[in-house]
N, C-alpha and C positions, 0 to 999 in steps of 0.2 A: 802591147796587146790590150785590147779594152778589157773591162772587168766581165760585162757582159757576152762578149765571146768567152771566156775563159768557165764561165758559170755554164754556159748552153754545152763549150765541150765539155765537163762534166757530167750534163747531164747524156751526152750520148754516151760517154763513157756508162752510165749505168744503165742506161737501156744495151749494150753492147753486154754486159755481165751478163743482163736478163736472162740472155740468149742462149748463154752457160749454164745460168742456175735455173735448176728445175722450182724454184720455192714461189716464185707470183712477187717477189717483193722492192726487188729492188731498179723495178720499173716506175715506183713510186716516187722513189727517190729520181731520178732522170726526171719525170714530170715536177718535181718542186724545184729541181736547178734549174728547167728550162723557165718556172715561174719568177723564180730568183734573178733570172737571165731578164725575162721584159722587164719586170722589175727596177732592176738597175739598168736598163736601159732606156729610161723615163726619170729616173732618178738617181745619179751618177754619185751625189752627195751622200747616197747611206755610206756609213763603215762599216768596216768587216763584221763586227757582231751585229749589228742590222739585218745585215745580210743572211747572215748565220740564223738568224731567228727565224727571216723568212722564207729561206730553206727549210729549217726543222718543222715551223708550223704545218705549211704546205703542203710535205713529205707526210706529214703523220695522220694528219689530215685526209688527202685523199687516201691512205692508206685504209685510216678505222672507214672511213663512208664509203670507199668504190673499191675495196677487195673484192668482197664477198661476189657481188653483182659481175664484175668483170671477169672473177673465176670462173661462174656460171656459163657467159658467155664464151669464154677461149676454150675452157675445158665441156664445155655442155653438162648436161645430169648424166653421168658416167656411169654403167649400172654393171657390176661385177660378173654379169652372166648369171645369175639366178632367176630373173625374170623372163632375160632374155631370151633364155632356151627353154620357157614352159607354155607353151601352146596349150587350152583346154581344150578336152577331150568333146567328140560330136562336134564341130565348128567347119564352117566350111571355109576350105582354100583355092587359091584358083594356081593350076599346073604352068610354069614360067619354063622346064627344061624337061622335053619327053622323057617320061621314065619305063625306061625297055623293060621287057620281061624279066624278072629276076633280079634288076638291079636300081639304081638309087638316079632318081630324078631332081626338082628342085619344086618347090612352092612356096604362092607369097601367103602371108596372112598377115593382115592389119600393117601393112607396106616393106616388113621384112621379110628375106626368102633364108628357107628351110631348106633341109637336106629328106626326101622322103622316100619312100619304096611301097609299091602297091600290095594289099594286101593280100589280094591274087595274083599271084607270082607268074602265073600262066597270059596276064593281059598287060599289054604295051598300054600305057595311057597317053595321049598326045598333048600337047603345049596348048592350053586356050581354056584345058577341061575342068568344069567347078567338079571341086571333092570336098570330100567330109576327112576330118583328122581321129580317126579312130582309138588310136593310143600312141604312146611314147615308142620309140625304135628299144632303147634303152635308158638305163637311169639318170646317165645326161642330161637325156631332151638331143643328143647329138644329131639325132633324126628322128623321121615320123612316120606310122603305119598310115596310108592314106588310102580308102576308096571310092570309087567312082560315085556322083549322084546321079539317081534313076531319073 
C-alpha cells in the first residue's frame, strides 16, 4: 500500500472520530493527513519524520487560523435563549396561526414566530392580522399579549 493512501486513510479515520467527538478538533487533524496525503503523493522521497512534520504543521495550523471561523459557520452565533424570547414591548407583529378566543395563536416578529394570546379574550384574531405586542405572557417571554392594530 502506498504511503499516501495510508496518510489519506488516516485522515478519514479522523474526520470519522469528528463525527463522535463533539469538541471541533480533530477534523483538523484529517485535513493535515489528507495534506500530508498530496504531499507525499508528489513527493514519495520524504521520510517518516518529513512527514510527521508536515502533518503536525498543517494540523496545527489550520487548527489556530480556521477554528474559530468554521465554528461560527457549523455551529452559527448560538444564543442561549435570553434574547431570543424578549420581544420589546409596543412593536408590531404580523398573525402567522389564528388565535381563537381565549387561546394561544402564533406570530412572527423580525422572522421568528412566537407563541401569543390576544389580549381581548373575547376576539378571534385571524392569520394575515398586523398587531402590536403589548407585554410579556409571562417571565420567560414564553408567549405574548398581542392586540389588534386600529
Amino acid at each position: 500500500m502506498s504511503i499516501y493512501l495510508i496518510w489519506f486513510l488516516i485522515g478519514v479515520a479522523f474526520l470519522v472520530s469528528e463525527m463522535i467527538s463533539p469538541v471541533f478538533i480533530l477534523f483538523f487533524f484529517g485535513m493535515g493527513a489528507w495534506i500530508t496525503s498530496l504531499v507525499t503523493a508528489f513527493l514519495p522521497e520524504l521520510n517518516f519524520n518529513q512527514q510527521i512534520i508536515i502533518f503536525s504543521v498543517s494540523s496545527l495550523l489550520l487548527l489556530l487560523l480556521l477554528r474559530q471561523y468554521l465554528q461560527n459557520i457549523f455551529y452559527g452565533n448560538q444564543n442561549l435563549g435570553e434574547e431570543c424570547a424578549n420581544i420589546e414591548v409596543d412593536v408590531s407583529a404580523i398573525v402567522t396561526k389564528d388565535i381563537p378566543k381565549g387561546g394561544f395563536g402564533e406570530i412572527k416578529y423580525r422572522g421568528t414566530f412566537y407563541k401569543a394570546k390576544n389580549k381581548d379574550s373575547n376576539i378571534e384574531v385571524s392569520k394575515g392580522t398586523s398587531v402590536l405586542v403589548v407585554k410579556k405572557g409571562d417571565d420567560q417571554g414564553s408567549f405574548y399579549i398581542i392586540k389588534e392594530i386600529d
